[in-house]
N, C-alpha and C positions, 0 to 999 in steps of 0.2 A: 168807392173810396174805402167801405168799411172793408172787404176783401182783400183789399191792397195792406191795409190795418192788419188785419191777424194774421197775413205773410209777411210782413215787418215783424209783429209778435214773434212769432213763428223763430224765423231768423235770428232774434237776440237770442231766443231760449238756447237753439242747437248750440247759435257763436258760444253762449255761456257752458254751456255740456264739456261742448269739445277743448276749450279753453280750460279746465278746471279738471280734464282728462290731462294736457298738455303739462300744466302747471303738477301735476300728479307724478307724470312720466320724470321732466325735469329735476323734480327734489328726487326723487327715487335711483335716477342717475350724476346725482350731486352735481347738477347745475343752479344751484338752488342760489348761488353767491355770484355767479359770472353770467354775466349779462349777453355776451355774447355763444354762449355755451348753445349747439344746434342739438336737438334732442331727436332722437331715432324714432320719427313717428310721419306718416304718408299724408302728403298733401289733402290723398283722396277726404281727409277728414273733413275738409272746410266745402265737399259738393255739394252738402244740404243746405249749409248757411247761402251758399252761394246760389244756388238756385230757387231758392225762399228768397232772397233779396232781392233775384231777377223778377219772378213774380210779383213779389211786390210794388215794384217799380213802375212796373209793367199796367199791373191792375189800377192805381193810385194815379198815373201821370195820364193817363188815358177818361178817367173819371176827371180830372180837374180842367181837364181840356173841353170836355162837355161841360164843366159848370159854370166855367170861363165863358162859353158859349152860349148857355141860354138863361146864365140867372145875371148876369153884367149887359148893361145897356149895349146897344149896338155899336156904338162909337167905341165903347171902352173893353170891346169883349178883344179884337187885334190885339190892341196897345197891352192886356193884361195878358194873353198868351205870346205875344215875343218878350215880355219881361219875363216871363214864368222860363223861357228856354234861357235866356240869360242868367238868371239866378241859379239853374242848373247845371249851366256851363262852369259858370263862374265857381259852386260848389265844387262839383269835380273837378276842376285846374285847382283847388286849393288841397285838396286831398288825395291829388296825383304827387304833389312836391312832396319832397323831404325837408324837412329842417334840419338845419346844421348847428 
């Protein structure tokens, strides 16, 4: 879990880098007022957040499945890993929408 932890770290630091390079780019090309103003700068920016948060994920969801597993009584170790995939689902279905 703690592995999982400093690729999550990890990840906010770059998102904040490249985020704060972006917000750089924007005033600099006087999108600084309009919101929908697209600033000339390559996707490739977001592969490191993006691959730090795969890892993370990855190391994190994999450790909670083992602790699910042997620090939760027997009966309750299932019940706590198909809730654990629901509340996952459920996250990302809420952060796949848009709001209008």
């Amino acid at each position: 879990m703690g592995i999982g932890l400093l690729f999550s770290i990890t990840s906010m630091v770059s998102w904040a880098i490249v985020e704060s390079i972006r917000r750089q780019l924007a005033i600099k090309e006087g999108f600084s007022d309009n919101p929908t103003g697209v600033v000339d700068m390559s996707v490739m920016w977001l592969l490191p957040h993006l691959m730090m948060d795969g890892l993370a994920e990855a190391f994190y969801t994999v450790a909670q499945n083992e602790f699910f597993s042997c620090e939760f009584p027997e009966s309750m170790s299932s019940i706590s890993s198909g809730l654990n995939g629901v509340g996952v689902s459920y996250s990302r279905s809420k952060l796949g929408r848009k709001e209008s």
